[in-house]
N, CA, C and O atoms as a Tinker XYZ file with bonds, in Angstrom:
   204  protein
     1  N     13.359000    4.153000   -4.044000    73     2
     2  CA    13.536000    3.018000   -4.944000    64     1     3
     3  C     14.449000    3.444000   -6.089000    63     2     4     5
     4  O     14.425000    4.538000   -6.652000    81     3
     5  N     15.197000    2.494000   -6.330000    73     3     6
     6  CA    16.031000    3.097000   -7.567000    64     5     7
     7  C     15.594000    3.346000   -8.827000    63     6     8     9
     8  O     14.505000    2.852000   -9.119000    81     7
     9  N     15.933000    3.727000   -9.317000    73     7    10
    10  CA    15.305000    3.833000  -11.025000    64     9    11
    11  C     15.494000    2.630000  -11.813000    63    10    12    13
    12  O     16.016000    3.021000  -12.857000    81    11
    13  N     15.392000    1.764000  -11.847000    73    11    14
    14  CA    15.544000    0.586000  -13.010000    64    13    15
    15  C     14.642000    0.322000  -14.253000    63    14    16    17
    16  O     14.363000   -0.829000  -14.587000    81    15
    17  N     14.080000    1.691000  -15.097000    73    15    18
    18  CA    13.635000    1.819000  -16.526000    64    17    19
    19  C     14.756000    1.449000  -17.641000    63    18    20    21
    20  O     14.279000    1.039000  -18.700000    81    19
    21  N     16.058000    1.523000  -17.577000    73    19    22
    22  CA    16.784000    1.456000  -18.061000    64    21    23
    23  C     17.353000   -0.032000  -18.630000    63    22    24    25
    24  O     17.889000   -0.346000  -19.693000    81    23
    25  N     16.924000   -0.928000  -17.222000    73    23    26
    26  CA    17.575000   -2.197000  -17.101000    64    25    27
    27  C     16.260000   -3.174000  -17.875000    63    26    28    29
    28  O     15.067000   -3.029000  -17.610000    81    27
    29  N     16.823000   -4.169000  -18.867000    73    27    30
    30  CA    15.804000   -4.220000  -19.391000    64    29    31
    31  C     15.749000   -5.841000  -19.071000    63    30    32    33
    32  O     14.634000   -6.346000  -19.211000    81    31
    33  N     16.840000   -6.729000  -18.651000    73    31    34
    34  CA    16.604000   -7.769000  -18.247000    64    33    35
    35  C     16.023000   -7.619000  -16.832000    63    34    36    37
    36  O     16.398000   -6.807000  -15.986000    81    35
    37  N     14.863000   -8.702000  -16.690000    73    35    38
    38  CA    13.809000   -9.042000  -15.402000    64    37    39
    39  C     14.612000   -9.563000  -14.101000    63    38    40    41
    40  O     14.507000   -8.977000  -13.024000    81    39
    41  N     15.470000  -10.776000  -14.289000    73    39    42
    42  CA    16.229000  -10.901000  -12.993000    64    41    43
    43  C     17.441000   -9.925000  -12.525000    63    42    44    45
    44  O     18.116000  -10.072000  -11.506000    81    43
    45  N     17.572000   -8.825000  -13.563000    73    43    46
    46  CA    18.816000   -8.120000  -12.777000    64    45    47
    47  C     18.146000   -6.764000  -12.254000    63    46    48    49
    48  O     18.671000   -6.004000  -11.439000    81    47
    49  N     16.699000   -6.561000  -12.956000    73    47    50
    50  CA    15.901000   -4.931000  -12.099000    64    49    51
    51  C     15.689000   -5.658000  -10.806000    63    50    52    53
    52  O     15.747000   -4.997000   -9.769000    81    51
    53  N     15.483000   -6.767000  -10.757000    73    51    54
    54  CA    14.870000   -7.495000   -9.683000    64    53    55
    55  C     16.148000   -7.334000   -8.360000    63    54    56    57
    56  O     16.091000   -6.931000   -7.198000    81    55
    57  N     16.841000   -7.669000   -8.900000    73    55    58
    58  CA    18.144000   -7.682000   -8.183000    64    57    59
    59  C     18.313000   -6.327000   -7.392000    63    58    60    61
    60  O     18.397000   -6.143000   -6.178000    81    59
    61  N     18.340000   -5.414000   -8.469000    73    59    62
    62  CA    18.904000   -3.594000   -8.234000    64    61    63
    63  C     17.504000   -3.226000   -7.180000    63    62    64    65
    64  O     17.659000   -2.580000   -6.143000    81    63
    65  N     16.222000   -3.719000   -7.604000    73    63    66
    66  CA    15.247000   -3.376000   -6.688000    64    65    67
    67  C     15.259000   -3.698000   -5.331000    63    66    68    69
    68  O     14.810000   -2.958000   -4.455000    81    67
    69  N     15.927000   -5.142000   -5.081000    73    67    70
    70  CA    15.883000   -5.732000   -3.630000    64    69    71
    71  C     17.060000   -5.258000   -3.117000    63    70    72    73
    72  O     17.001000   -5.057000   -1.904000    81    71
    73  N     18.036000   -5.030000   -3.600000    73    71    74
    74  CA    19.127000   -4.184000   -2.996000    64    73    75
    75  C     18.621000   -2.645000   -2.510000    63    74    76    77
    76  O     18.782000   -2.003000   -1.473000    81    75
    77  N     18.177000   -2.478000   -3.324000    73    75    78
    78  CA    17.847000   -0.517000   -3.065000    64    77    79
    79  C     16.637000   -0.688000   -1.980000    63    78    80    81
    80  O     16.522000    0.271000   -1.217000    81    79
    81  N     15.983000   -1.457000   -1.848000    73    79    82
    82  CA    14.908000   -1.627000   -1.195000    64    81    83
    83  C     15.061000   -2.074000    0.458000    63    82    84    85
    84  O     14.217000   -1.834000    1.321000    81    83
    85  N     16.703000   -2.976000    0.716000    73    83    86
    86  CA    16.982000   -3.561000    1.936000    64    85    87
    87  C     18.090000   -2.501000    2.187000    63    86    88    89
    88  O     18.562000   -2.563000    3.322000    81    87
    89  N     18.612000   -1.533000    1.370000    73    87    90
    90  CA    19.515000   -0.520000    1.726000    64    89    91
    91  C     18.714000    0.521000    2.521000    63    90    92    93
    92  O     19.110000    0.904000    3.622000    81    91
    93  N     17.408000    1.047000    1.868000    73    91    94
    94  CA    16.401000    1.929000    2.026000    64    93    95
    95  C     16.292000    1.764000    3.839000    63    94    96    97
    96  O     16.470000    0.775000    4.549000    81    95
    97  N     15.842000    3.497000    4.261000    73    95    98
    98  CA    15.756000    3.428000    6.049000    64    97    99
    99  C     14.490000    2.845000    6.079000    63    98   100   101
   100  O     13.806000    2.717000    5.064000    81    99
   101  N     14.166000    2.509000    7.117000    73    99   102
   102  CA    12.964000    1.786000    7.314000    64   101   103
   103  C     12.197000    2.310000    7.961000    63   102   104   105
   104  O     12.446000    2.806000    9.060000    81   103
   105  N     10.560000    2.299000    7.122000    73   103   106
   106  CA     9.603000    3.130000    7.531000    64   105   107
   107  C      8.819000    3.348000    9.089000    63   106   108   109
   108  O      8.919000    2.490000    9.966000    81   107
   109  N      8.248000    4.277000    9.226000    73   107   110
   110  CA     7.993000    4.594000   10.570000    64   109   111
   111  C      6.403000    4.093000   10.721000    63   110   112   113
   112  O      5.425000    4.092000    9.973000    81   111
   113  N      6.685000    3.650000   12.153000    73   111   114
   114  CA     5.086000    2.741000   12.011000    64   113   115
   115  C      3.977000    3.895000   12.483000    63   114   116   117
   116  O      4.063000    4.966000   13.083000    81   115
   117  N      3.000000    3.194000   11.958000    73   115   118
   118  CA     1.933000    4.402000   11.416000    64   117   119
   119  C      1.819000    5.132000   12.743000    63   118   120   121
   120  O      2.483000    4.759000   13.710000    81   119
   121  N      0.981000    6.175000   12.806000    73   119   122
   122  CA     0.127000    6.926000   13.770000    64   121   123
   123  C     -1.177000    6.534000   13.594000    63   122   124   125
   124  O     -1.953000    6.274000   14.514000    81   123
   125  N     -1.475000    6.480000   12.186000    73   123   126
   126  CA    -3.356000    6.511000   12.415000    64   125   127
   127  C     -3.594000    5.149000   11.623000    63   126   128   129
   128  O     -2.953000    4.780000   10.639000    81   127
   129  N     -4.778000    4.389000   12.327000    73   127   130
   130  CA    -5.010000    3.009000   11.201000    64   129   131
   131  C     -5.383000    3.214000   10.140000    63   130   132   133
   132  O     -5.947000    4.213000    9.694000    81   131
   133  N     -4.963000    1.846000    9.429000    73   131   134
   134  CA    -5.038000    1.880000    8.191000    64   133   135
   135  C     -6.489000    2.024000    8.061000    63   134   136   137
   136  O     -7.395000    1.724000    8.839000    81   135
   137  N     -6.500000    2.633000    6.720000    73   135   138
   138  CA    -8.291000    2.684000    6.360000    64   137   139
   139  C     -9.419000    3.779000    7.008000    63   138   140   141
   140  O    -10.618000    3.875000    6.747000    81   139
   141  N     -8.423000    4.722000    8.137000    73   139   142
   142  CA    -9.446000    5.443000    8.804000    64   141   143
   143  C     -9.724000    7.169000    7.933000    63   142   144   145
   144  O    -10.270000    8.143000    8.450000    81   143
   145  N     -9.130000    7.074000    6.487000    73   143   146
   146  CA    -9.901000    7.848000    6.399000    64   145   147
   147  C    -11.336000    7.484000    5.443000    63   146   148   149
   148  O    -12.118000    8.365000    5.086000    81   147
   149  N    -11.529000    5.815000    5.068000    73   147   150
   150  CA   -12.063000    5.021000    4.417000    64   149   151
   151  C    -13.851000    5.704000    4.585000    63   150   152   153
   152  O    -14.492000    5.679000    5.635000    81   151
   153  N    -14.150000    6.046000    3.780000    73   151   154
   154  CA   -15.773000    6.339000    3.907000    64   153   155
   155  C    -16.449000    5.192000    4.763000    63   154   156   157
   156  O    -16.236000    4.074000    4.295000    81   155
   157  N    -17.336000    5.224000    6.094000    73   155   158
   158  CA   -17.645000    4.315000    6.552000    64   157   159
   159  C    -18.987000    3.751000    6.153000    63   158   160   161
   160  O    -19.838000    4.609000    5.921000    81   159
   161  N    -19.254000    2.843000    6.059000    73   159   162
   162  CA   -20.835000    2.089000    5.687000    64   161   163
   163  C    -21.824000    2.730000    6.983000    63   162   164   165
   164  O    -21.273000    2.772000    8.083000    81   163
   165  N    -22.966000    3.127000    6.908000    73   163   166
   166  CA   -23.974000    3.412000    8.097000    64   165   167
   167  C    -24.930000    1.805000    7.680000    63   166   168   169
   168  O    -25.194000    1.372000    6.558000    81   167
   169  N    -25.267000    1.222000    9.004000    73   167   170
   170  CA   -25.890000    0.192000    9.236000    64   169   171
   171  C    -27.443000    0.829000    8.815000    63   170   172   173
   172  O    -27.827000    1.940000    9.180000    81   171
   173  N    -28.157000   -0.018000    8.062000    73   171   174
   174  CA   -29.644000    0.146000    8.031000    64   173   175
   175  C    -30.041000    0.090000    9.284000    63   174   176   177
   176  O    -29.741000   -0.698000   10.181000    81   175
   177  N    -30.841000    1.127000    9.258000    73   175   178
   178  CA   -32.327000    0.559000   10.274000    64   177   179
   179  C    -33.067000   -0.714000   10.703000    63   178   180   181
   180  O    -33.545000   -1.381000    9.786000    81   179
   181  N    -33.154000   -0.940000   11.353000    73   179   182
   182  CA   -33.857000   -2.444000   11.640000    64   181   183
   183  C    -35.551000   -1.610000   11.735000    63   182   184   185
   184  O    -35.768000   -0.479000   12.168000    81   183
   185  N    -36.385000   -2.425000   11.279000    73   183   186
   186  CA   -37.859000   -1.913000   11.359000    64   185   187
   187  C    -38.565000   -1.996000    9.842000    63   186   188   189
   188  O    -38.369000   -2.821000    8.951000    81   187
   189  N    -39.348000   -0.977000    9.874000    73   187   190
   190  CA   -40.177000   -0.786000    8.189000    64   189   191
   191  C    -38.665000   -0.954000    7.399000    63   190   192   193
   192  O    -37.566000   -0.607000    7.832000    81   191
   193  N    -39.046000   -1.718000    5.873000    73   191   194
   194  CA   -38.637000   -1.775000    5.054000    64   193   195
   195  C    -38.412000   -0.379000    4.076000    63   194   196   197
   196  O    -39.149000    0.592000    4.243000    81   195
   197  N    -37.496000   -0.372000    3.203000    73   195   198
   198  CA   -37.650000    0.637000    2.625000    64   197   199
   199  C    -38.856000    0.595000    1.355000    63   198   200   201
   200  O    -39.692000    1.482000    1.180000    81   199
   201  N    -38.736000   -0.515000    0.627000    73   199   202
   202  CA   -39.492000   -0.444000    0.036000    64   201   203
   203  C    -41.183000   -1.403000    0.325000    63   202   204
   204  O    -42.113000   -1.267000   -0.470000    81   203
């Protein structure tokens, strides 16, 4: 992404961003799904209550 800290009007970073952004190579599609290193939920027990 380019640097646009400099540019202080909103429609022209906007500009320099979508340019640098459709110039940019295009990313490689994943290997692993999204979210799999996400802590997983364990399902309760069905049966006695806990409390």
């Amino acid at each position: 992404m380019a640097n646009t800290k400099s540019i202080t009007d909103k429609t022209e970073r906007k500009k320099v961003k979508r340019a640098a952004r459709k110039k940019a190579a295009p990313k490689a599609p994943r290997t692993t799904p999204r979210g799999s290193a996400k802590k997983k939920v364990r399902k309760l027990v069905r049966g006695q209550s806990k409390r």
